[in-house]
C-alpha positions in Angstrom: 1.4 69.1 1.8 3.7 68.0 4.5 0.4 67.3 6.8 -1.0 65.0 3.8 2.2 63.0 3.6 2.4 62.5 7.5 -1.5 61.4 7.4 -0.9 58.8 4.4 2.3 57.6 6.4 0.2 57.4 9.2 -2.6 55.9 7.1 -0.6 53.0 6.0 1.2 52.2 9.2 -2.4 51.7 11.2 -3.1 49.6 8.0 -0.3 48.0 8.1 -0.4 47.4 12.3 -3.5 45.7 11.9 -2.3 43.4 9.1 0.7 42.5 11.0 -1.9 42.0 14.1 -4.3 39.9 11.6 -0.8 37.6 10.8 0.2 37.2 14.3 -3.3 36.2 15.6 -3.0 33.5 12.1 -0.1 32.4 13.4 -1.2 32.0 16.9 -4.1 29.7 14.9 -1.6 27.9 13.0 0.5 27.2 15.9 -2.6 25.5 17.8 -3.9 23.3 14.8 -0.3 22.5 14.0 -0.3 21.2 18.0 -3.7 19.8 17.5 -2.6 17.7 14.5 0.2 16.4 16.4 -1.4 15.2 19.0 -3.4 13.2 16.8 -1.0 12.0 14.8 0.5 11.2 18.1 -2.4 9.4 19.1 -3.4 7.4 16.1 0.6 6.4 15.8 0.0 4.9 19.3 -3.1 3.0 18.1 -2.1 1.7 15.1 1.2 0.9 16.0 0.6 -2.5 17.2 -2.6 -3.0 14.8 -0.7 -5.6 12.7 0.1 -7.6 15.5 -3.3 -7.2 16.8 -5.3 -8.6 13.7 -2.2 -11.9 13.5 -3.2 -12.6 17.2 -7.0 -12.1 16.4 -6.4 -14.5 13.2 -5.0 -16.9 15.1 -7.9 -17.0 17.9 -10.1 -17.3 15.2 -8.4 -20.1 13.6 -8.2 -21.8 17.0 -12.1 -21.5 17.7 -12.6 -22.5 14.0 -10.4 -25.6 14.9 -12.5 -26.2 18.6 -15.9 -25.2 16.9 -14.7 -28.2 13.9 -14.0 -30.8 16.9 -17.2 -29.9 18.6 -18.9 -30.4 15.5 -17.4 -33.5 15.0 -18.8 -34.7 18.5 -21.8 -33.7 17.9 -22.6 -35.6 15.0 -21.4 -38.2 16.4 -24.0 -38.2 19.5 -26.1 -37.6 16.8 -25.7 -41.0 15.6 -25.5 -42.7 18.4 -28.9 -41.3 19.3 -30.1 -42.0 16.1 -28.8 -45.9 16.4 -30.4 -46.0 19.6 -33.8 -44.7 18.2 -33.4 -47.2 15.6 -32.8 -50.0 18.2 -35.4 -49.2 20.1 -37.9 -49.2 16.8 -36.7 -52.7 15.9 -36.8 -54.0 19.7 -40.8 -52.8 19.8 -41.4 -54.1 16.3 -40.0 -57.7 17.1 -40.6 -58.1 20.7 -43.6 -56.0 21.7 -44.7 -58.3 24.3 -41.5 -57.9 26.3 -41.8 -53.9 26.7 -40.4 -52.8 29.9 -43.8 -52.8 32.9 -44.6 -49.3 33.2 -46.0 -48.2 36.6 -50.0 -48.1 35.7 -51.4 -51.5 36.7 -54.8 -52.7 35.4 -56.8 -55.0 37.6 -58.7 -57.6 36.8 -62.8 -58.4 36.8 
């Protein structure tokens, strides 16, 4: 009987060895993602820290180039009619005087 009782004990311990071996490899797990997540946390904190500032200095180069870009626009159409006045004075110049068009260099001769 005694022999039975020693092999049970025995039994359990080894059982119970390698569930305490099974918790302290978990734990070693644990421990790493625990670091793992840190770092990232770590890492992300780092990034996003200054992400508000970020996107109010990107909003305000965007307003500046909308405010450029507007100006520029601005130009534009005005060349745009400038070029157009000039096509238009040009029209009425060869409508009304179309004798007095600038010599070009072809010259016909005479028979």
């Amino acid at each position: 009987m005694i022999i039975l009782v020693i092999l049970v004990n025995t039994l359990i311990s080894v059982i119970l060895l390698y569930v305490a071996w099974r918790v302290c490899q978990l734990k070693q797990q644990l421990a790493y993602i625990a670091d793992s997540l840190t770092a990232y946390e770590s890492c992300t904190h780092a990034a996003l820290n200054k992400a508000p500032e970020n996107i109010y200095l990107s909003q305000q180069n965007i307003y500046n180039l909308r405010q450029r870009n507007q100006a520029l626009q601005i130009q534009i159409q005005q060349v745009r009619q400038i070029i157009s006045l000039l096509l238009l004075g040009r029209q009425i110049w060869q409508r009304y005087f179309p004798k007095l068009e600038l010599i070009s260099g072809k010259r016909t001769v005479a028979k």
